[in-house]
Steps between C-alpha positions, in 0.01 A plus 500: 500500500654522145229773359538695846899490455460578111285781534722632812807485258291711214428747783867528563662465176289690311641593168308861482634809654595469903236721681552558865404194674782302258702761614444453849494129503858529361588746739372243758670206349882703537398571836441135606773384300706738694383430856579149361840531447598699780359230746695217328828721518427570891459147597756385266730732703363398871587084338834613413582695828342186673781299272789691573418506858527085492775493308689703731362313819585212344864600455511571889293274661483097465243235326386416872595649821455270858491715819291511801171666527524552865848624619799624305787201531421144503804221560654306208587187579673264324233296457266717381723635252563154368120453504438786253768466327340171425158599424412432163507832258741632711875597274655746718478583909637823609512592831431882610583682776361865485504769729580944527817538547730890542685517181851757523751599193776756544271799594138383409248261681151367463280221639443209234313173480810277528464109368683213524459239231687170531715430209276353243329831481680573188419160345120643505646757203265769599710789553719368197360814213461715783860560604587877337844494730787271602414130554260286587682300788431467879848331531814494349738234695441598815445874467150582545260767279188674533290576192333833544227708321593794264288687731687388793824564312377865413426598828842340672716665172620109533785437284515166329830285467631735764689267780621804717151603603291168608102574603437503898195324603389534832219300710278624817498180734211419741645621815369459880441857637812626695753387316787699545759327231482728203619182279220300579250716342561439131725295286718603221625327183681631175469382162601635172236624245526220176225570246184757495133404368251726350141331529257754623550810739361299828733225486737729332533770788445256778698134478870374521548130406727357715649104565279285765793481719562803498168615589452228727852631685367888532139408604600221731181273320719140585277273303198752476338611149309746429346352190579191241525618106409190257577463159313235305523252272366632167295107425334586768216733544561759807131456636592113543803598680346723705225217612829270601660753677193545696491168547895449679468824687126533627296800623745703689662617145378728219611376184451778218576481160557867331149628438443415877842721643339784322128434529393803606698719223305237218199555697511918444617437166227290382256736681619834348471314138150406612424861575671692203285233268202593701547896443590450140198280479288819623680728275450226176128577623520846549651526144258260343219725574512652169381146404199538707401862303605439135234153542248771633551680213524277288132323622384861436643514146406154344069551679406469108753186450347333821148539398557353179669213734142482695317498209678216311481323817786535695470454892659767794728192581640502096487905568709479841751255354582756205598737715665260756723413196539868416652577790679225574670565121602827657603361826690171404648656199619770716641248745677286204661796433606598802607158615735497168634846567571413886630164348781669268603793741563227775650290286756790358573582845630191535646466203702873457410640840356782398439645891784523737519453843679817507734441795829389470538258804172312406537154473350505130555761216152502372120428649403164524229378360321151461188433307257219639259355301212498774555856535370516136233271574358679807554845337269332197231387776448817683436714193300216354306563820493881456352475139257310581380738804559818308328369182218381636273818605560642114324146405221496700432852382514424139255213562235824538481596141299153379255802398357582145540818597859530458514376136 
């Protein structure tokens, strides 16, 4: 293995004047290097999109949410709030009432998600850096306040701090057919717009926070919930909280920590990573053909060198290996290039931000990007793999000139 790696280097670094096949296996070694790079900058880019997205899920939605998986409202009683309140893990219990609701102000109106959060919502601090307007506060004395999204705002041209213009929210009721009473078919409520939040356009452009009893008064729920948001206890790990939980409530509820309320989103994510690595892979391959013809040529060149080889007793496994280690000097030093180049331009992205998201309402200035280390690993792996399947054919073929005749 040394002498076939030696002699592989003294093809490679030979000290005489480059002829065309040094030329070409340079040429081939940028190209890999640069195939290299870009696939490490993609996927860096999918993990920090992935990143961002938790982040900002994680500002809206709670460490575990209870609700049912067959109906929409289940009843709270006391004593099953008092039993999860006591389950161990559990820090915080916030009860949820959530439903569409017919938002007016002044002129403008628009449906929106509205939900009721009992009072220890803002104890969970999770709307706490994402306030850009007002206050953060459901209630002040007994004055109630809705928390609304900028999007929300935007549409509504809601004025904050502005007493003389409260929102209107308005709820269809369940009504028998027939019903003449024009006041039985909704219910109305007012409540003045507090604070705005800016988390990501969905919730954004779709949700009003309002107090449970509030929300409980407008959608006539009594002592129904629509889910249960739980905050935990940081000594304890969520999966063991989960696995008590299951244990006070039983079957009939779905008990999902974040990666489960947006399963399906990670699911695409992690599946268009999978893809883009598997096209770049085929491009790496594509690009590291050049591999597979400066070998060729170079088996054709060095027919005197192998001979000599033969005749001082070398074997076509010592002959194969030489030029398994000649391309995998082109290949691998290509990738170590590459993987340092796609190293330091992810890395100065996230140092300087050198690429902008290049809209001004985005939630963050610049791209995001996060370097893993198995995406290093498996990026090493599947061009160690290509080497080895390009390089090949241009070894068996110099194993043909074991011939006197070529000295």
């Amino acid at each position: 293995m040394k002498l076939s790696l030696f002699i592989a280097k003294k093809y490679f670094f030979s000290k005489r004047k480059r002829n065309f096949i040094n030329i070409i296996s340079i040429i081939s070694m940028l190209i890999v290097a640069i195939c290299t790079a870009a696939l490490i900058i993609v996927l860096s880019v999918f993990n920090g999109l992935e990143g961002l997205l938790r982040s900002l899920y994680g500002s809206f939605d709670p460490q575990i949410k209870v609700e049912l998986k067959e109906g929409k409202s289940f009843v709270l009683s006391d004593s099953l709030k008092t039993e999860i309140e006591e389950t161990e893990g559990v820090e915080i219990l916030t009860e949820v009432i959530e439903d569409y609701a017919y938002v007016m102000y002044r002129e403008a109106d628009m449906v929106v998600t509205i939900k009721g959060v009992s009072d220890n919502f803002l104890d969970q601090h999770r709307l706490d850096s994402s306030i850009v307007s007002g206050e953060l506060k459901l209630k002040d004395g007994n004055v109630n306040y809705a928390i609304i999204g900028r999007g929300v705002q935007y549409a509504l041209s809601i004025m904050i701090n502005n007493d003389l213009h409260p929102l209107k929210i308005h709820f269809i009721k369940d009504v028998k057919p027939g019903s003449i009473d024009v006041s039985n078919l909704y219910s109305s409520r007012n409540i003045l717009p507090g604070g705005v939040f800016a988390i990501e356009k969905n919730y954004d452009e779709n949700y009003i926070f309002v107090p449970l009893d509030f929300a409980e008064s407008l959608l006539n729920y009594g002592d129904k919930r629509t889910s249960l948001e739980i905050k935990t206890d940081p000594d304890y790990d969520i999966g063991d909280v989960k696995a008590n939980l299951k244990a006070t409530l039983g079957d009939q509820f779905s008990i999902l920590d974040n990666e489960e309320q947006h399963a399906d989103l990670y699911k695409i994510l992690k599946l268009e990573k999978l893809f883009v690595f598997i096209a770049f892979s085929f491009i790496l391959a594509i690009g590291a053909i050049n591999i597979f013809f400066a070998l060729t040529m170079l088996a054709l060149d060095k027919k005197k060198d192998i001979s000599i080889l033969f005749a001082m007793g070398a074997n076509n496994q010592l002959i194969k290996s030489i030029f398994l280690a000649e391309g995998a000097i082109i290949s691998l030093g290509g990738a170590a290039m590459g993987l340092l180049i796609g190293g330091v331009i992810c890395w100065a992205q996230q140092t300087f931000g050198l690429i902008s998201m290049g809209m001004e309402t985005s939630v963050l200035e610049n791209y995001p990007v996060e370097m893993q280390l198995m995406d290093f690993i498996y990026t090493s792996l599947s061009l160690i793999l290509i080497t080895v399947i390009i390089s090949y054919r241009p070894a068996v073929i110099a194993t043909r000139y074991n011939n006197v005749e070529f000295l």
